[in-house]
TORKE-423190 format. One record per residue (C-alpha): x, y, z. Coordinates in nm, 4 decimals, m for minus. Last residue first. Example, Ala and Ser with C-alpha at 12.3 -4.5 7.8 and 13.67 -1.06 7.14 Angstrom:
% residues 2
<r><X>1.3670</X><Y>m0.1060</Y><Z>0.7140</Z></r>
<r><X>1.2300</X><Y>m0.4500</Y><Z>0.7800</Z></r>
END
This chain:
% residues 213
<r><X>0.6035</X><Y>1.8954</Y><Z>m1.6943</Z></r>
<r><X>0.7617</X><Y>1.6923</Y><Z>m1.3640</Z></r>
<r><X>0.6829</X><Y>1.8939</Y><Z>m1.1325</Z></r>
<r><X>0.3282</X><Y>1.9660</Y><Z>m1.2679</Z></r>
<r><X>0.2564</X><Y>1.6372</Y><Z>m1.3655</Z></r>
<r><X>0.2888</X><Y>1.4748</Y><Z>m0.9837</Z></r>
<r><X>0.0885</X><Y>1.7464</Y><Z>m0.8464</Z></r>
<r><X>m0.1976</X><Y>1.6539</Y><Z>m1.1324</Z></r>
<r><X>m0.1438</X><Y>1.2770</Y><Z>m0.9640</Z></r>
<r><X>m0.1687</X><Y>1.4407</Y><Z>m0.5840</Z></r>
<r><X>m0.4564</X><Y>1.6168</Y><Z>m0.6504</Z></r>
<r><X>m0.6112</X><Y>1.2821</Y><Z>m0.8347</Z></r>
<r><X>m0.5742</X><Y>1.0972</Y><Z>m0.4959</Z></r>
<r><X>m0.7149</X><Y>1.3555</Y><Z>m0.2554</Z></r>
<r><X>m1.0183</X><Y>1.4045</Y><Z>m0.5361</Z></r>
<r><X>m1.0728</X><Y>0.9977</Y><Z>m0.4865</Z></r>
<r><X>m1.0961</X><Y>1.0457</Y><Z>m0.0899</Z></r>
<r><X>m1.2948</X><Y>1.3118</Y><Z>m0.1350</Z></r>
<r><X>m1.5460</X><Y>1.0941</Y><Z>m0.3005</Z></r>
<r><X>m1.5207</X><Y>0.8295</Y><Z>m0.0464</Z></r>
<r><X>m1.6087</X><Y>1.1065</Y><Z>0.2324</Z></r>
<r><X>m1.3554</X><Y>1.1534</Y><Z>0.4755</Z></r>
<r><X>m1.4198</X><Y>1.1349</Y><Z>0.8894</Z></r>
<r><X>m1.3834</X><Y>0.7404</Y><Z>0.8881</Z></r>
<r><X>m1.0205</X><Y>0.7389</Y><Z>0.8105</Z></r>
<r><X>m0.9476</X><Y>0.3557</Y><Z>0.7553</Z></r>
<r><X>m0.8422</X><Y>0.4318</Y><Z>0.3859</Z></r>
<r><X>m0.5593</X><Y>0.6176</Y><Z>0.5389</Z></r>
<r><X>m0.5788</X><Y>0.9968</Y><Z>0.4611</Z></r>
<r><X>m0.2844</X><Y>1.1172</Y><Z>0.2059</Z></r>
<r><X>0.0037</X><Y>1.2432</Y><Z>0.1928</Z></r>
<r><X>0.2908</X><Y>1.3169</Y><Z>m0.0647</Z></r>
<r><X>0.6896</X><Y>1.1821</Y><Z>m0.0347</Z></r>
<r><X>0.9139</X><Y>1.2232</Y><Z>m0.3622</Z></r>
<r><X>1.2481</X><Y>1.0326</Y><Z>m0.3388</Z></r>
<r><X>1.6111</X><Y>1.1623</Y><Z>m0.2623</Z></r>
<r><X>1.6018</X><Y>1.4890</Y><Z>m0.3763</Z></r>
<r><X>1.8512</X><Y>1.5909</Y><Z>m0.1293</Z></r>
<r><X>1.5743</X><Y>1.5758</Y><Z>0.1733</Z></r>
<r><X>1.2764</X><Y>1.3983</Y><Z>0.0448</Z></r>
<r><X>1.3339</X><Y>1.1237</Y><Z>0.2789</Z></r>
<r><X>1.3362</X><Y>1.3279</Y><Z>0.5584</Z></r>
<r><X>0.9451</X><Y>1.2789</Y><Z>0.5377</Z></r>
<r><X>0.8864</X><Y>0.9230</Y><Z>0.5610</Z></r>
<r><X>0.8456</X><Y>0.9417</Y><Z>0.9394</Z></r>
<r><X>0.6562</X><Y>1.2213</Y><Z>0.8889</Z></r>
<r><X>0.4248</X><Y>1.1167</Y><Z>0.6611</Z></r>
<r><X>0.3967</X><Y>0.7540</Y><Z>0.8252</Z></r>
<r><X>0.2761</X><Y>0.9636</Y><Z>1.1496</Z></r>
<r><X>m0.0013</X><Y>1.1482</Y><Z>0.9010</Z></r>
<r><X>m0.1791</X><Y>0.8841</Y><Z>0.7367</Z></r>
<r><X>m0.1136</X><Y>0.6889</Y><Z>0.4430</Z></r>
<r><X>0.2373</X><Y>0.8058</Y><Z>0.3015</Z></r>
<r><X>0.2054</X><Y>0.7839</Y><Z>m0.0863</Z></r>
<r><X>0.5649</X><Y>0.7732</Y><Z>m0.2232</Z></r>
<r><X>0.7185</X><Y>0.8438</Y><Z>m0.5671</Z></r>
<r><X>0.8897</X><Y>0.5843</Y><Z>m0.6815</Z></r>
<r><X>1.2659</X><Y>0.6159</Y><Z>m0.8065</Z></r>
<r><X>1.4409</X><Y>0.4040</Y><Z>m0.9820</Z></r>
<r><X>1.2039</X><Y>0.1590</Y><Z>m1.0149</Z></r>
<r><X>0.9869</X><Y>m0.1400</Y><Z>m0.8592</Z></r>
<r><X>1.2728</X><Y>m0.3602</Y><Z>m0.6632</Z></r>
<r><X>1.4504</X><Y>m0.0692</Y><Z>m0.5422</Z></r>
<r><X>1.0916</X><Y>m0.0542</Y><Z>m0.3277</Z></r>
<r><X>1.2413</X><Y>m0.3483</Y><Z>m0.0959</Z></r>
<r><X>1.5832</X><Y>m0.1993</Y><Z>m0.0031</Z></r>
<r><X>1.4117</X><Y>0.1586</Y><Z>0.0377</Z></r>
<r><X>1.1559</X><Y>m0.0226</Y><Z>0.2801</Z></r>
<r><X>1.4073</X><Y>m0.2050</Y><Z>0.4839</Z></r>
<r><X>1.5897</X><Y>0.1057</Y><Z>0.5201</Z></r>
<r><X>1.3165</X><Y>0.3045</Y><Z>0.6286</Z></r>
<r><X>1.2704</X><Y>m0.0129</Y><Z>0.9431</Z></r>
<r><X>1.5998</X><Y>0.0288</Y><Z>1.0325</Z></r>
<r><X>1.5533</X><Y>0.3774</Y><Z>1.0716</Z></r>
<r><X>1.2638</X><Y>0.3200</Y><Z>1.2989</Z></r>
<r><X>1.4299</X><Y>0.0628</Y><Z>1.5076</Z></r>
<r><X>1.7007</X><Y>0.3214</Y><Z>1.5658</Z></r>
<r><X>1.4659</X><Y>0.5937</Y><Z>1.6663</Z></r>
<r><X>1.3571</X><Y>0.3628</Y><Z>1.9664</Z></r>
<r><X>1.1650</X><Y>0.5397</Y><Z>2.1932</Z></r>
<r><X>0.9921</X><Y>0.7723</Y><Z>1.9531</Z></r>
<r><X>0.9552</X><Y>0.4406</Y><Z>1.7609</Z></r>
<r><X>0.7488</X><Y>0.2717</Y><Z>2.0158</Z></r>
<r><X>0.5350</X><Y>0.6099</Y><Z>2.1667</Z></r>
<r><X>0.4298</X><Y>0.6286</Y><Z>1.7841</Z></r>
<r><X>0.3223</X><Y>0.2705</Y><Z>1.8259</Z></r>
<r><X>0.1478</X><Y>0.3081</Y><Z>2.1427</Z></r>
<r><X>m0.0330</X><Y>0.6103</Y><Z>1.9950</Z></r>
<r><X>m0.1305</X><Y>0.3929</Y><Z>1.7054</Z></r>
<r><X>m0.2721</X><Y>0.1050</Y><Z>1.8762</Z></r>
<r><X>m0.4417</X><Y>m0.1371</Y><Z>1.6059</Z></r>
<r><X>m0.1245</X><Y>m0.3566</Y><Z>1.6711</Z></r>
<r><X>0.1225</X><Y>m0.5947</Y><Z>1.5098</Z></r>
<r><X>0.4637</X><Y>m0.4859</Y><Z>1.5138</Z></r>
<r><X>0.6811</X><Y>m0.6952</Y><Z>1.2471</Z></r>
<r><X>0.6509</X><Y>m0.4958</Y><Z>0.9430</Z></r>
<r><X>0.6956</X><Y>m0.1244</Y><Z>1.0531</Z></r>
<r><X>0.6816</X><Y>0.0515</Y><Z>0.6751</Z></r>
<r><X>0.3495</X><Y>m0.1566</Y><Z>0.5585</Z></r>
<r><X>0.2926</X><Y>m0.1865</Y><Z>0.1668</Z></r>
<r><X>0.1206</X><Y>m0.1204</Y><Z>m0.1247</Z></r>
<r><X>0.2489</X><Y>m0.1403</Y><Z>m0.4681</Z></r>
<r><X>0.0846</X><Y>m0.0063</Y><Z>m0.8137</Z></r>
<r><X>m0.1484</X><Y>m0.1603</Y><Z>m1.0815</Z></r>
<r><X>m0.3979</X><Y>0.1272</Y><Z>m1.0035</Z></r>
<r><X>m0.2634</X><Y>0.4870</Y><Z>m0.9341</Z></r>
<r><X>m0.2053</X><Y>0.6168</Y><Z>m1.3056</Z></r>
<r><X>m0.5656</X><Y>0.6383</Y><Z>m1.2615</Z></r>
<r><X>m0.8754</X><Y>0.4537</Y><Z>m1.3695</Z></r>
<r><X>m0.9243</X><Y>0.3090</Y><Z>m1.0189</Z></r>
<r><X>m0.6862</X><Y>0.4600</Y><Z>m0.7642</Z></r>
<r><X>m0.9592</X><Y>0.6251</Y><Z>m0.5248</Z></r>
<r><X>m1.2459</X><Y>0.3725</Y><Z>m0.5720</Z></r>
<r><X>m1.0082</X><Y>0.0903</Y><Z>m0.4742</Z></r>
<r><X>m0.8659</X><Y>0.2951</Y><Z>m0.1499</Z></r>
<r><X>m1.2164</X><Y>0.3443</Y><Z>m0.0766</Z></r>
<r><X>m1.2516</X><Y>m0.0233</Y><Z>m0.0672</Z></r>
<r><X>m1.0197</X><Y>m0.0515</Y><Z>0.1810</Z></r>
<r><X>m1.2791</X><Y>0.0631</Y><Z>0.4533</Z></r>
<r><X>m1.2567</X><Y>m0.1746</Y><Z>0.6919</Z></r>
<r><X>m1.5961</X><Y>m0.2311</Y><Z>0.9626</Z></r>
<r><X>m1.7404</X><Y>m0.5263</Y><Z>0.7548</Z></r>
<r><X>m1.4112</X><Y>m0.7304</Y><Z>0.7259</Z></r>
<r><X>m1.3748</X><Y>m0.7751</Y><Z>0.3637</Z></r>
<r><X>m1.0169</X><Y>m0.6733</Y><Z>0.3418</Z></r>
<r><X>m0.8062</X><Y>m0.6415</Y><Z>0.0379</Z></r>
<r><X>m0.5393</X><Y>m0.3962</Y><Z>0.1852</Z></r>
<r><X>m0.3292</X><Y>m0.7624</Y><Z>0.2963</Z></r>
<r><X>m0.5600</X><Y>m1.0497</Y><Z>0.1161</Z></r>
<r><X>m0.2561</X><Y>m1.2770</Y><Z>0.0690</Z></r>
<r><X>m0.0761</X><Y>m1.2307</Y><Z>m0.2912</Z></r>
<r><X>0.0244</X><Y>m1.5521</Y><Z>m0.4633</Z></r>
<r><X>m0.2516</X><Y>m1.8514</Y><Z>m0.2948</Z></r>
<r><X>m0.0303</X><Y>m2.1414</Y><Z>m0.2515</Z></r>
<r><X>m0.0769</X><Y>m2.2818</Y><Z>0.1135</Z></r>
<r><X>0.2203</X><Y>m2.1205</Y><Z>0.2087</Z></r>
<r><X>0.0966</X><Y>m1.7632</Y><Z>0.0753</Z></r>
<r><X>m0.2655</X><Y>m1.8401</Y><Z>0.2750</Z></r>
<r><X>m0.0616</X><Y>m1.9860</Y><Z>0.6092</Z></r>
<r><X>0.1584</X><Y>m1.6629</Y><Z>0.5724</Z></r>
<r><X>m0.1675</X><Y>m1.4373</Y><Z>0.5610</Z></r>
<r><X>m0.3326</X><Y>m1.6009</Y><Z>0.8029</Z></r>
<r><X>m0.0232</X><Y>m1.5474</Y><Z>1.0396</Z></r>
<r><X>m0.0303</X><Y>m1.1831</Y><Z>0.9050</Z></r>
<r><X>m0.3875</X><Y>m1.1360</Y><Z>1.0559</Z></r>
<r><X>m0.3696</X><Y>m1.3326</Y><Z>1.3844</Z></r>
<r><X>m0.0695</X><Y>m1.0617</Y><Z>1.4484</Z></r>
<r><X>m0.2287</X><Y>m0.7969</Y><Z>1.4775</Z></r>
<r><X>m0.3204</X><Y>m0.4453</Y><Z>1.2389</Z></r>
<r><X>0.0100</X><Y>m0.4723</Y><Z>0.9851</Z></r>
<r><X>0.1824</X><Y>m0.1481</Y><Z>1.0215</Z></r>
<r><X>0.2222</X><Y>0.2039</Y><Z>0.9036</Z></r>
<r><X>0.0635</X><Y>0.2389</Y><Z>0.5887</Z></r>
<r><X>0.3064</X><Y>0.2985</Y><Z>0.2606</Z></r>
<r><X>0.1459</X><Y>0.3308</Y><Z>m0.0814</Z></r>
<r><X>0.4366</X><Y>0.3027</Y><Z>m0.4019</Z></r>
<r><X>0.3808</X><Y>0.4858</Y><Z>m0.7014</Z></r>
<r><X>0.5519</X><Y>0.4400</Y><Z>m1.0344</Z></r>
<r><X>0.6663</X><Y>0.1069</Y><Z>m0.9580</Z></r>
<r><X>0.3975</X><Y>m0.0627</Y><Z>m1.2199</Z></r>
<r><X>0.1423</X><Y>m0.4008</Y><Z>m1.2216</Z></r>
<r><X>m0.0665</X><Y>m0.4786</Y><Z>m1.4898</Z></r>
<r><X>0.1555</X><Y>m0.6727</Y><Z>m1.7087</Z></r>
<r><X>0.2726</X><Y>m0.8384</Y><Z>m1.4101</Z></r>
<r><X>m0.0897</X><Y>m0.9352</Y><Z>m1.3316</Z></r>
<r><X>m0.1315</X><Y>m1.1277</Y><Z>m1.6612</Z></r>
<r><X>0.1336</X><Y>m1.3506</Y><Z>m1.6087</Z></r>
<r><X>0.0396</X><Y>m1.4535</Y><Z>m1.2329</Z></r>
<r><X>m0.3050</X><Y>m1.5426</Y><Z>m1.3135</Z></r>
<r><X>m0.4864</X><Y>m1.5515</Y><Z>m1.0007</Z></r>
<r><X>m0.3994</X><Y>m1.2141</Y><Z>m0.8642</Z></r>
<r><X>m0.6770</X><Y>m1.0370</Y><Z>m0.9775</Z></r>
<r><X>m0.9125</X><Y>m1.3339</Y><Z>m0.8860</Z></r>
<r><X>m0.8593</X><Y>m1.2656</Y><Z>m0.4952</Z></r>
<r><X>m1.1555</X><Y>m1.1103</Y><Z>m0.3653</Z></r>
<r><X>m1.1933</X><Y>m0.9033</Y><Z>m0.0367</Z></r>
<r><X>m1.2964</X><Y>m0.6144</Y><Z>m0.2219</Z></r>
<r><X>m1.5736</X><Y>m0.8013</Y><Z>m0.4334</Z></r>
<r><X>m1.8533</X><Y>m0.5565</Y><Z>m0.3141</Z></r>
<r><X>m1.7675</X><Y>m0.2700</Y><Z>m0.0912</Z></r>
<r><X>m1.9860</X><Y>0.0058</Y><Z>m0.2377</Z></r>
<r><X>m1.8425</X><Y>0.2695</Y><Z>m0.4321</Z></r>
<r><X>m1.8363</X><Y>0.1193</Y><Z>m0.7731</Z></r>
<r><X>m2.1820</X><Y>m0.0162</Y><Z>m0.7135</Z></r>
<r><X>m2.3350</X><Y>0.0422</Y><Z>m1.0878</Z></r>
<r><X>m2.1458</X><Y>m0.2235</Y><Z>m1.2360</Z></r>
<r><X>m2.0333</X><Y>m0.4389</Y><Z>m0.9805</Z></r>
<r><X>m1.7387</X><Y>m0.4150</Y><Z>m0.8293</Z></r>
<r><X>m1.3914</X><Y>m0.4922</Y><Z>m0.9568</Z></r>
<r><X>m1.2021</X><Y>m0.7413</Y><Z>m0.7975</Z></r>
<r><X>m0.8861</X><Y>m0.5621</Y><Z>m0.6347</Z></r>
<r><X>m0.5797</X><Y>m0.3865</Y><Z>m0.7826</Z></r>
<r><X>m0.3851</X><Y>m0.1267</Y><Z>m0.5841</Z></r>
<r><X>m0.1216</X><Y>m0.3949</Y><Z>m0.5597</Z></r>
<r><X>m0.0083</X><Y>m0.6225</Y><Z>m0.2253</Z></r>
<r><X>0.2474</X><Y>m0.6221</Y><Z>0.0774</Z></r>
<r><X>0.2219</X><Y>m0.8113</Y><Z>0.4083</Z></r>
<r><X>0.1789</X><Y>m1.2410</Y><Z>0.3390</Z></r>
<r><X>0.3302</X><Y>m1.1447</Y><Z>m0.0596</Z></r>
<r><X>0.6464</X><Y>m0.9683</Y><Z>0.0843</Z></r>
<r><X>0.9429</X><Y>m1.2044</Y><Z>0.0518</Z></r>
<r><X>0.8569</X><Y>m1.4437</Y><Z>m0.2633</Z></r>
<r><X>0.6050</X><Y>m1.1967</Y><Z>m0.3824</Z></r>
<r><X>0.8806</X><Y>m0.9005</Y><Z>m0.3975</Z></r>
<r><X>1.1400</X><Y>m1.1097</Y><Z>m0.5242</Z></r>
<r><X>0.8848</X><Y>m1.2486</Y><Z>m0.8125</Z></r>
<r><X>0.8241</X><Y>m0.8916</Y><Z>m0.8899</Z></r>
<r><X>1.1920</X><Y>m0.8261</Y><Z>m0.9449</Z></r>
<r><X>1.2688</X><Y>m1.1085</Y><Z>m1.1236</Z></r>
<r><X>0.9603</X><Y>m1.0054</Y><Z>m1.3450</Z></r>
<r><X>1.0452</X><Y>m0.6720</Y><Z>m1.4288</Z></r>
<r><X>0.7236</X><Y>m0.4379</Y><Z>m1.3278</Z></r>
<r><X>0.5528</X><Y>m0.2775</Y><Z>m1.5799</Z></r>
END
């Protein structure tokens, strides 16, 4: 569980980008459809969703997809809604409800998800690889933004990188121990089955176990 100070830090600053591997659940039946993703009734009752909430894992994608998004977002938050729909999309071409099939029943769900380059706002990837490769600095400002904001869910959370260019810009992180980095596909990958997709996320649990048993 997550403390609440440190949970109400991470809605107060975060809420309009970041969110929690917990979405409406689908129907009975249609766990692998889209249905309910882009609903918000998890996060209506703030009390209850702390005590579902954890910092064991933490889910890093690479940035927000444009800009009319993460206005919406901030008008939502402003407007009173706790958690915008960031990784809760019901747009008819995303595919985050494979990222709700592939945490759901595991020590995955209830955890943080979040976006390592905040405040560039494109569905270009090669532009913003080209970006940081550029400007190495901006990058490393942007890891230590993310280390100051996941001190807020424990010690030491181990960290999903979604997609390979967050992998390896995440990856001299686990030099001296420092935190535990795994990969996996992003949920936008269209070339992965939703099944394999779930098996990616329980391989990395069961490697999780074995270092630490």
């Amino acid at each position: 569980m997550i403390n609440k100070d440190d949970y109400i830090f991470l809605r107060d600053r975060y809420a309009h980008i970041a969110s929690w591997t917990i979405w409406d659940k689908a129907p009975i039946g249609e766990e692998k459809t889209k249905r309910n993703i882009g609903g918000l009734e998890w996060c209506s009752d703030e009390e209850a969703l702390i005590q579902h909430i954890h910092g064991k894992y933490v889910f890093v994608a690479a940035n927000p997809y444009n800009k009319e998004t993460i206005t919406k977002q901030i008008e939502k938050h402003e407007s009173g809604l706790i958690w915008g729909s960031n990784f809760h999309s019901s747009w008819r071409f995303a595919n985050d409800h494979k990222l709700r099939y592939a945490t759901a029943g595991t020590e995955m769900e209830g955890c943080y998800i979040t976006d390592l380059i905040k405040d560039i706002q494109s569905r270009d990837v090669k532009s913003l690889k080209e970006e940081m490769k550029k400007n190495p600095s901006k990058l490393e400002k942007d890891i230590d933004i993310f280390k100051e904001e996941i001190v807020h869910l424990s010690d030491n959370p181990i960290i999903i990188a979604l997609g390979n260019d967050v992998y390896d810009w995440l990856k001299p992180l686990c030099e001296d121990d420092e935190y535990r980095v795994f990969k996996m596909h992003h949920f936008s990958y269209r070339f992965i089955s939703i099944d394999d997709y779930k098996k990616e996320a329980l391989d990395i649990i069961n490697q999780c176990r074995s270092i630490t048993e």
